[in-house]
N, C-alpha and C positions, 0 to 999 in steps of 0.2 A: 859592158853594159853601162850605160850613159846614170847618173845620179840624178833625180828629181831635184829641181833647184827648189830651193822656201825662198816666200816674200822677204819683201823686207822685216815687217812687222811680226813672222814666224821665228827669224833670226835674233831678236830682242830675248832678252833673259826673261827669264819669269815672270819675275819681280815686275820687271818695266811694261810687260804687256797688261799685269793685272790693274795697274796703276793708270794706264790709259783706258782701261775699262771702266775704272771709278771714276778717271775725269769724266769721259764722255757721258756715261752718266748722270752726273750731276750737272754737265751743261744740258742735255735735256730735261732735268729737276727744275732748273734755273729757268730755261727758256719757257718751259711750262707752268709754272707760278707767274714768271712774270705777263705771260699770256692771262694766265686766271687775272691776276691782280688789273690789269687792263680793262678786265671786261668789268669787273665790278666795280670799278673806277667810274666804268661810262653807265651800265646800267643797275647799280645798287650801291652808291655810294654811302649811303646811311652804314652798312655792312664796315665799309672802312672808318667811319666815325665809333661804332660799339668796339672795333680792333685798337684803336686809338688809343683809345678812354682801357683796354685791358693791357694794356702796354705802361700803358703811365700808371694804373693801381698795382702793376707787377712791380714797377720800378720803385712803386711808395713803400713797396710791403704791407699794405691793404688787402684785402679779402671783403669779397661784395658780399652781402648778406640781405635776408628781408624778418620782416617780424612783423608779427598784427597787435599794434598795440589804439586803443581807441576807437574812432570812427576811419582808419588808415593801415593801410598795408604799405610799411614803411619801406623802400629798400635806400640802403648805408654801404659803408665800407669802415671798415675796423681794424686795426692794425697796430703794432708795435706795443710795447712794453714798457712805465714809469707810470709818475704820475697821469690824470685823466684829463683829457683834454677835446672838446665838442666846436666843430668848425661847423660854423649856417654860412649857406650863400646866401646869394642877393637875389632878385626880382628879376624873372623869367629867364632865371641860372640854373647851376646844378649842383649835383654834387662833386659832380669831374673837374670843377672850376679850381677845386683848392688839392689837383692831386699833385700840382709841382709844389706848395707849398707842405703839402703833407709828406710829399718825400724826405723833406729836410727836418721834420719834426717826427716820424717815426723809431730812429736810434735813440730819442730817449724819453718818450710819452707814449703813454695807450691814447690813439687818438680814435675818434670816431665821425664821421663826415655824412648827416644824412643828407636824402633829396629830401627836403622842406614838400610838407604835404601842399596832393595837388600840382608838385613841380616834377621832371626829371621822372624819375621813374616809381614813385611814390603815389597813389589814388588820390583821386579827390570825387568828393560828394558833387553831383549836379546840385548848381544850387546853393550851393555848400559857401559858409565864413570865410572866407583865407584871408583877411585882415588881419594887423598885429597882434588883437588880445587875441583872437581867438587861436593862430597860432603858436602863441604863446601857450595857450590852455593845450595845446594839442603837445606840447612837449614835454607833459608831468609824465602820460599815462607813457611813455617812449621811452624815458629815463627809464622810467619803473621795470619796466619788460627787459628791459638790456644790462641790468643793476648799478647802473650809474649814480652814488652815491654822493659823490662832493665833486667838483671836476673846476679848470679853467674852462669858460665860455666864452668863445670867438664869435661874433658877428662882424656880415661884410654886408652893407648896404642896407636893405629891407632885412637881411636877416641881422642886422646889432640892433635897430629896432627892435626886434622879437626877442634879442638876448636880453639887451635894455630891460624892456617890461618882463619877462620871466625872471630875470634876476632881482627885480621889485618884489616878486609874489612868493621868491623859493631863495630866502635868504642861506637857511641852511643846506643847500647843495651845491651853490656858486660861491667855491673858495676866490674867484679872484674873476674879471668882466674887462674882457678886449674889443672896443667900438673898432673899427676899420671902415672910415668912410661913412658915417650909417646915416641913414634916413633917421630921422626923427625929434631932429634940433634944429634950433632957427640961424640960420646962417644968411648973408647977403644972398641979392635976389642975381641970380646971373642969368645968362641968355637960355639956357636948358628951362630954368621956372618960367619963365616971361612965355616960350612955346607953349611951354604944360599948360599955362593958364588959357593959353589962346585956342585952348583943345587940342593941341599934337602931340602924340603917342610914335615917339622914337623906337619903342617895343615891340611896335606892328611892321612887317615888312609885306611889300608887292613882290618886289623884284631885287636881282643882285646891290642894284644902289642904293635900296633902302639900308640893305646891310652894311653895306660899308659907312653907309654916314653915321649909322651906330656903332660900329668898330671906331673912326676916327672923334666921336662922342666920348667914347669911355675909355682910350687909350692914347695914348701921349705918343706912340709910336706903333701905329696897326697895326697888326699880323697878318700876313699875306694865303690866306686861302684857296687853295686852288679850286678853279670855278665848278665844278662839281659834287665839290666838297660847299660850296655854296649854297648849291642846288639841295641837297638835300638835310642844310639847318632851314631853311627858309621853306620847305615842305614842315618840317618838326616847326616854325613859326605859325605857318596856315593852319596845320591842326589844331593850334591852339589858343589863334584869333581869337576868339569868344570870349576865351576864361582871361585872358592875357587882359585884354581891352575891358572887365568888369572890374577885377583886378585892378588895375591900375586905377581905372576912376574913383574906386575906394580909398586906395591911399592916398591920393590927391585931398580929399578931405581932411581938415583944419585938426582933428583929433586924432588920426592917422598919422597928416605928414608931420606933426609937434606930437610925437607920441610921446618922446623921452623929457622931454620938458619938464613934465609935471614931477616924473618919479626918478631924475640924478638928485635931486636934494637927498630922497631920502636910502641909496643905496649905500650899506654900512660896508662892501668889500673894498679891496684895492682895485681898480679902473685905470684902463689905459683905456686914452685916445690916439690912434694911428692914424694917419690922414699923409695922401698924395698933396703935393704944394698945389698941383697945376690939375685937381679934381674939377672937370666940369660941370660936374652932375651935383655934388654936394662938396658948395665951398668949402675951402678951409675955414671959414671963419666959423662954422660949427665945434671946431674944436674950442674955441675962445668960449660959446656956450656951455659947451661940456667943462669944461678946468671950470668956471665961474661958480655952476650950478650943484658940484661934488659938494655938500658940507658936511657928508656924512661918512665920508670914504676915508678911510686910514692914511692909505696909499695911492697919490693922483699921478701919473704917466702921462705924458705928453710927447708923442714926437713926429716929425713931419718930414714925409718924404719926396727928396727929391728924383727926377726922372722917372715919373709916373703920371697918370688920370686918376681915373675912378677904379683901374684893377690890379693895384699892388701885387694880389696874391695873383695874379700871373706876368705883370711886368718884373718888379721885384720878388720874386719868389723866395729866393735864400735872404735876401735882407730883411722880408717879411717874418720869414720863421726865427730869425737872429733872435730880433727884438720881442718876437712872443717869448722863445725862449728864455732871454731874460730876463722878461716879467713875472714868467713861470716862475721860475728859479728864486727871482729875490721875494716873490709873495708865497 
């Protein structure tokens, strides 16, 4: 009587058959993810921007959080362990802007990173202040709720303004004041002021090339966006036309854009100015402002970076947290 012959694939040991099981498997895991990720590529890209942004807070060792402190339903990211340390973004930023810099500062600081109210994912009032002092006011009742006692203060842009003046008003909780780039000193007039005065609002977009011309604005070397991923910051830009463009005409004003002017005389902590060389937005020569204008400051930092614009904290990332670190450290 004749023997049934086995496949080939009968004839494999055990082991080897279970093992092309699990491959095949996971090439249609793979082939199926990467179908998913396709489609939401094409029709819900925003979806790949919130994956992004939990990728890079995984990476920091950050944890998103929210808390209702004042007129605002904050939401932040909190992470790591040492001394305290509070990073502000800038003007129609976020909190995700400083998560490559926060990765390099979480091994040895409790750091804290909110969306500045009104920005990111943080409320804001219809109607409502979001100018520097009142900003500013809006970050006592925030410390308070979170227990933030004495900490380093980081501002980048509009947000070292608000450090600026907060750390005028709340001498005993800012052990030490890091400007990065900030609005609110007098610096040479360059081509970005000359626009602003002539009414253009580089923070408003139509279309993909508005975006880019603000990417090559604020960056010394653009980051390359794939176009659907374009498609929906400049939907998150439309939403929020309105506030963006009130906003900004506010701080275009004289008491606004010179907010730190009047109050680096009288800030008694250590202060560093960090500034890109090749800042379009806010020359260098602000730093010269700031060092001139410290006469109360213990400890005055100064140092300028090269191979950057206006966004150290994601062009230079690790050379950014270097030097906070040790400002940290020596104050």
């Amino acid at each position: 009587m004749a023997t049934p012959s086995r496949s080939p694939s009968e004839s494999r040991p055990l082991w080897q058959r279970l093992l092309l099981r699990r491959l095949k498997f996971l090439v249609v895991v793979a082939a199926v993810l990467g179908i998913g990720a396709g489609l939401v590529y094409l029709f819900a890209p925003s979806l790949l921007l919130k994956a992004d942004a939990a990728r890079l807070a995984m990476q920091a060792h950050v944890e998103k959080k929210t808390i209702q402190a004042g007129d605002t339903h904050w939401s932040y990211y909190e992470g790591g362990d040492g001394p305290n340390i509070v990073l502000l973004h800038g003007f129609a930023a976020n909190k995700e802007t400083w998560l490559e810099t926060a990765k390099e500062l979480t091994a040895h600081f409790h750091v804290i990173v909110p969306d500045l109210p009104g920005w990111g994912e943080s409320s804001r009032t219809e109607g409502g202040d979001y100018g520097i002092t009142a900003q500013a006011a809006r970050l006592e009742p925030f410390f308070a709720a979170v227990g933030m006692q004495r900490f380093m203060l980081v501002g980048h842009s509009m947000g070292g303004a608000i450090a600026g003046v907060y750390a005028d008003q709340h001498h005993e909780r800012v052990a030490s004041l890091v400007l990065m780039d900030a609005l609110g000193l007098t610096f040479k007039e360059n081509d970005f002021t000359r626009e602003v005065k002539a009414g253009k609002n580089p923070f408003l977009w139509e279309n993909r090339a508005d975006l880019e011309s603000l990417l090559a604005l604020i960056f010394l070397q653009p980051p390359h966006i794939p176009p659907r991923l374009e498609d929906a910051l400049l939907q998150r830009n439309r939403d929020d036309h309105a506030f963006i463009a009130r906003t900004f005409d506010e701080l275009r004003r004289p008491e606004q854009a010179l907010s730190l002017d009047p109050v680096i005389g009288r800030l008694p902590m250590p202060v560093l100015g960090l500034w890109c060389h090749d800042d379009k937005v806010i020359d260098v020569s602000a730093l010269d402002t700031l060092r001139s204008g410290l006469k109360s400051s213990p400890a005055i930092g100064a140092t300028v970076l090269n191979g950057c614009n206006h966004m150290p904290l994601l062009e230079k990332p690790e050379e950014t947290a270097r030097i906070i670190t040790s400002f940290a450290l020596a104050h």
